[in-house]
Steps between C-alpha positions, in 0.01 A plus 500: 500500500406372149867585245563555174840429488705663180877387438742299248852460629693267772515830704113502547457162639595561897172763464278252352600208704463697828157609382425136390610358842282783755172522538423706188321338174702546171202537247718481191831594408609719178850458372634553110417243275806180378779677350766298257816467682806281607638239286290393198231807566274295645151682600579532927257612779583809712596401883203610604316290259651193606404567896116576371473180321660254791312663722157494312471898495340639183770629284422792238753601243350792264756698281302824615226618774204611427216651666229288322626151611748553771393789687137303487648190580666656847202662601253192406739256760489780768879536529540698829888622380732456205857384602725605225904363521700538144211428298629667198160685328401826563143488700263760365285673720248275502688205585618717833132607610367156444577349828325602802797644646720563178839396424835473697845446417856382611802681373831426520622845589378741835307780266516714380838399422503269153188496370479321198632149362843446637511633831740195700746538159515866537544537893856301453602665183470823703649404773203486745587380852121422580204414318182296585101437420220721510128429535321736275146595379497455147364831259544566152839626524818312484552366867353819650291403706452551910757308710327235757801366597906497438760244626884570445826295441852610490668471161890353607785516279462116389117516449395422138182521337411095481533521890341831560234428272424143752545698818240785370248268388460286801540902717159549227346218653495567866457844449180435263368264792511717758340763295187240460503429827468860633264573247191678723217727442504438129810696487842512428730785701656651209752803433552678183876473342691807510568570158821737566635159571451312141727322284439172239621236452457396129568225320817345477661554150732200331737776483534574880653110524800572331821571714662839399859413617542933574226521747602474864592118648185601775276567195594203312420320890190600490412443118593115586280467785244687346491272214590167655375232454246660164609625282891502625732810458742376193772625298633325219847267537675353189171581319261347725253645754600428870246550729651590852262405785687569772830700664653756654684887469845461563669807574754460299575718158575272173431558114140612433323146383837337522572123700760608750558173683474117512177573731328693171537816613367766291595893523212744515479864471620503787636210703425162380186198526538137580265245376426224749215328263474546109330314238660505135259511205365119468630393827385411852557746757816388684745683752758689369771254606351197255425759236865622464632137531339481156487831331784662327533779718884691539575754676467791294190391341248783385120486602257688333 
């Protein structure tokens, strides 16, 4: 079939590279345009970009779709489907009717559980024990659309997002490939979402990433793995922020927000948190072991 293939981030490339390496024929490829980022701002090409240009794929980049260039553009190549993976723009109606066969996309989440724009960060923050991908037809409402296919993953008590997010994108892969593959009759087999069955998952607020020593030690777990590696759950220690990428509950009840121990144990609402990897404000990320052979940290020592 002849793709247009829509997506920006690192999590979109096992889709595209899949679809680059069967027998399919990647027309062109829309991703958002160079942002300014990293050190010095420089201008710096979306993943998605990058894998267009080294492998001689026409890359578009427009702020905003339109009906009158991109809509015509779609139908005037004779794209047979759309393939849309974390693109990041809203498609208008006439973006999604300009294929032959309209759009499809992979979430991270089985729907209709976590629609929306943080679905992996908001299965761990709630405690989740499965999640996965689903294959959907895309329609003018926010990820809506029929199911064509789901694939699921267990959710352990060590899993954090930067892993999850990996696992789920390569699950989007296969699962989008064998959804191609079985593609018959001009047809998809579809099923509506139940929508007794919806939550969302919105955006992830700077404020969420703060440790708030009172809530539970299993909801200050999660909030680490949830956040870990980007943006980090952090509190703030002798007036810095300290990003804490990894640890564990320990049930074991100490001072709320208080270092209990030469392993930098803190007390929680309830019991207390360990941190295994941290990264103090305008540091590398180092295990908690180097960190505390250099950081004045007591015993008694307030987080907040």
């Amino acid at each position: 079939m002849r793709i247009i293939f829509m997506g920006t981030p690192s999590f979109s490339l096992p889709a595209l590279s899949a679809l680059h390496q069967s027998k399919n024929t990647i027309c062109s490829i829309y991703t958002q345009p160079p942002k300014n980022s990293g050190r010095g701002h420089k201008l710096n090409q979306s993943a998605v970009h990058k894998f267009g240009i080294l492998n001689n794929i026409e890359v578009k980049t427009p702020k905003k779709l339109t009906k009158e260039i991109d809509a015509a553009y779609i139908k005037k190549i004779k794209a047979d489907i759309g393939v849309v993976v974390a693109y990041g723009l809203i498609l208008p109606k006439s973006i999604l009717t300009a294929p032959l066969f309209g759009c499809i996309n992979i979430h991270a989440s089985i729907l209709p559980r976590w629609r929306g724009a943080a679905p992996i960060q908001r299965a761990i923050l709630e405690g989740d024990q499965k999640t996965g991908i689903t294959i959907m037809r895309m329609n003018s409402e926010l990820d809506a659309g029929n199911i064509i296919s789901c694939a699921e993953v267990k959710i352990n008590p060590i899993t954090n997002f930067s892993k999850l997010e990996k696992i789920l994108s390569e699950m989007g892969a296969v699962e989008l490939m064998k959804v191609l593959n079985s593609f018959s009759g001009n047809r998809f087999n579809e099923t509506q979402q139940n929508e007794k069955f919806v939550t969302y998952a919105n955006k992830i607020e700077k404020k969420e990433s703060k440790i708030i020593w009172s809530n539970s030690s299993a909801y200050i777990d999660r909030q680490v793995r949830a956040f870990s590696i980007y943006p980090g759950a952090w509190s703030l220690l002798n007036g810095k922020r300290l990003k804490i990428l990894e640890g564990e509950a320990i049930s074991q009840p100490y001072f709320q927000g208080e270092v209990s121990d030469n392993l930098f144990t803190i007390g929680c609402g309830d019991f207390s948190y360990r941190p295994s990897l941290v990264q103090l404000e305008g540091k590398k990320v180092m295990k908690v072991a180097e960190f505390l052979r250099g950081a004045e940290v007591n015993i008694g020592t307030k987080l907040g």
